[in-house]
C-alpha positions in Angstrom: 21.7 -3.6 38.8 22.8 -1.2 36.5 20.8 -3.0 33.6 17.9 -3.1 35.7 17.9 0.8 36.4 18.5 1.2 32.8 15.4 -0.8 31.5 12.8 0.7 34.2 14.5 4.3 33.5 13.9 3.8 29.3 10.2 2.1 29.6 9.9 5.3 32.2 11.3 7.9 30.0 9.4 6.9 26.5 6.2 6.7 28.7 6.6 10.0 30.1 9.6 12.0 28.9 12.6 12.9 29.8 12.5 16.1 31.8 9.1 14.6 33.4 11.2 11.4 34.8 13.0 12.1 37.7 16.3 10.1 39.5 13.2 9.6 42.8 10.8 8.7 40.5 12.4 6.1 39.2 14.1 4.9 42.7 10.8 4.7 43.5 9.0 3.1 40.9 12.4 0.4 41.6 11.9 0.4 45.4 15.1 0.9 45.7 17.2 4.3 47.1 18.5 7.2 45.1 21.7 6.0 46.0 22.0 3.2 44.2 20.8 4.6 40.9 23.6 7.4 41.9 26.3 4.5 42.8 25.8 3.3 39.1 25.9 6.7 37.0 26.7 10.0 38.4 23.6 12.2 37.0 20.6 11.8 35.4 22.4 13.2 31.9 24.9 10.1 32.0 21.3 8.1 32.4 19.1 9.4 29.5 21.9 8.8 27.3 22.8 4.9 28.3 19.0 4.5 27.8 19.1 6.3 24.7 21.9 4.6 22.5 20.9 1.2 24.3 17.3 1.6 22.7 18.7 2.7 19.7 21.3 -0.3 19.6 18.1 -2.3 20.0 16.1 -0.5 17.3 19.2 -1.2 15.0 19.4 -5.0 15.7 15.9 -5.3 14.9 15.9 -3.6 11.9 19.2 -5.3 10.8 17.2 -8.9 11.7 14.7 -7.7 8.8 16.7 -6.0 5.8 18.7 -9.5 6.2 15.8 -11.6 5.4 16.1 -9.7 1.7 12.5 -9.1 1.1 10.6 -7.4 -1.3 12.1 -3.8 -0.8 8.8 -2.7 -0.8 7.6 -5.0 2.0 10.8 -4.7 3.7 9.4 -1.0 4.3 6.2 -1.7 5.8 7.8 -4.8 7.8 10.3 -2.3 9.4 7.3 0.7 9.8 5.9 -1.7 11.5 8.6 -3.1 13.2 9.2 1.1 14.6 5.6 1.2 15.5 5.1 -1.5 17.7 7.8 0.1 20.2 6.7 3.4 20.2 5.0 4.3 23.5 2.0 6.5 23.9 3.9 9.8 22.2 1.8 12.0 24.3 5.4 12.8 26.2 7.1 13.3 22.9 10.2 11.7 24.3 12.2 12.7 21.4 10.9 16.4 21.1 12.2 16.6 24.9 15.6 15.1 24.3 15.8 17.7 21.9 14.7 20.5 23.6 16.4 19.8 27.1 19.4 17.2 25.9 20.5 18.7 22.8 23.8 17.2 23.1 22.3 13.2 23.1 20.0 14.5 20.8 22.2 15.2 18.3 24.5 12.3 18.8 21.1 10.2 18.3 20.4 11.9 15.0 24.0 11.7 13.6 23.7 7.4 14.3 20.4 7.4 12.5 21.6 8.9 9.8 24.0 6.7 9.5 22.5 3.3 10.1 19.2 4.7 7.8 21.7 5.9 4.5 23.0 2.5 4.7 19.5 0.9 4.9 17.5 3.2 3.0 20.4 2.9 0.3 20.6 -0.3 -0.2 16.5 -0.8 -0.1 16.6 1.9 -3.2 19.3 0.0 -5.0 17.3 -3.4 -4.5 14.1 -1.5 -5.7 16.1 -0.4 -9.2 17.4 -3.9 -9.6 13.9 -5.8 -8.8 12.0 -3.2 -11.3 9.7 -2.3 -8.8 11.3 1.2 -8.6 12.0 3.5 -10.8 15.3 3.4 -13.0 16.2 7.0 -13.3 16.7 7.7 -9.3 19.2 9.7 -7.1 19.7 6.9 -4.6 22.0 9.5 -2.9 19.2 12.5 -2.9 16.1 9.9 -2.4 18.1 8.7 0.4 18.7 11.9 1.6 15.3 13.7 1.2 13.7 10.3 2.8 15.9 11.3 6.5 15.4 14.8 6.4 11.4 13.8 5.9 12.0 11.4 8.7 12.9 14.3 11.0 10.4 16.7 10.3 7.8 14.7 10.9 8.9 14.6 14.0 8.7 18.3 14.5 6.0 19.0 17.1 5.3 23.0 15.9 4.6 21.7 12.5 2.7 18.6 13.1 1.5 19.2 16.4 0.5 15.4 18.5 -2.9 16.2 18.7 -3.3 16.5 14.8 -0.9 14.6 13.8 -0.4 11.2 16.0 2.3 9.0 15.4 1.1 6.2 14.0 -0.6 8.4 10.7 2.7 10.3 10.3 4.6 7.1 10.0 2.2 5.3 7.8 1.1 8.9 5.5 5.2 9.4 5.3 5.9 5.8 4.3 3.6 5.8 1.5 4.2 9.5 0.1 7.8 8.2 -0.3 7.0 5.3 -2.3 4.5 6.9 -4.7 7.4 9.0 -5.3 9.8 6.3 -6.5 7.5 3.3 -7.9 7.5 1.7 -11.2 4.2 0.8 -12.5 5.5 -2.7 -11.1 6.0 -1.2 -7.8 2.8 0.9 -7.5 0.7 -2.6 -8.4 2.9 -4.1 -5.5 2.2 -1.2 -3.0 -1.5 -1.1 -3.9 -1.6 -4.9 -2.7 -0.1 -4.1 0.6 -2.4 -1.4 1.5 -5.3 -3.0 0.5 -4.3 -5.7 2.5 -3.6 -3.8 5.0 -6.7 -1.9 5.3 -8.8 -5.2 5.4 
């Protein structure tokens, strides 16, 4: 039962937010009493935060599954943009503005494990890009690395990119390829022209 709650509760929460979503609505969505959600955690707080980290354990497998296949670092990018994209909701809610704003606590537990899985990723993606040639030879991995997070999180800031400007799909995509412009070889830029164009068709 207690996996069930926590899958309707997620799907509920990154369709609508967090403070939107309450313990009835999803006992009723579930047909099922208050109670029971209650009999499996003890507020809505212990809730948001099993549906949190298990998305983001999900999130983590899936990108894991594709920087193993050892791709082009370049496509690997795009394949996990893309990856990302296809399980965000409808960001109207802007589930993860209102886990900032109303769970700071989860919040910042979340950021501190992204930053950890996406140095490791982002990392080793940079170091690949040296080795292939198809990035640049002179890079910070430690700053690119760096920089590319703290970009990652601003984007996400609502009072600077407000949703109705700024939708979540261009951000990702606009982001993605500032940040390899910055670092491409000549090799690299021929590579990344490919993909867009390839895209775009």
């Amino acid at each position: 039962m207690k996996e069930k709650i926590r899958d309707k509760a997620t799907d509920m929460f990154l369709n609508f937010g967090f403070k939107s979503i309450t313990m009835d609505d999803i006992a009723n969505a579930m047909g099922i009493s208050k109670k029971t959600i209650y009999s499996e955690y003890s507020n809505k707080t212990a809730l948001v935060e099993d549906c949190v980290m298990g998305k983001f354990c999900s999130m983590s497998d899936g990108i894991n599954d594709i920087t193993a296949q050892e791709k082009n670092p370049i496509e690997e990018l795009f394949e996990i943009k893309k990856y990302v994209l296809s399980h965000l909701k409808d960001e109207k809610s802007s589930p993860q503005y209102q886990l900032m704003k109303y769970y700071p606590r989860i919040y910042n537990k979340l950021k501190e494990m992204q930053y950890e899985m996406m140095q490791h990723c982002v990392t080793s993606n940079i170091e690949r890009g040296m080795e292939q040639g198809l990035y640049r030879p002179n890079l910070h991995v430690e700053f690119i690395s760096k920089i590319y997070f703290a970009g990652m999180n601003s984007i996400k800031d609502q009072t600077m990119f407000p949703i109705d400007r700024f939708p979540a799909i261009f951000l990702m995509e606009a982001y993605l390829e500032y940040h390899l412009r910055a670092i491409v070889s000549p090799d690299g830029r021929k590579k990344l022209n490919e993909i867009i164009n390839s895209n775009h068709q």
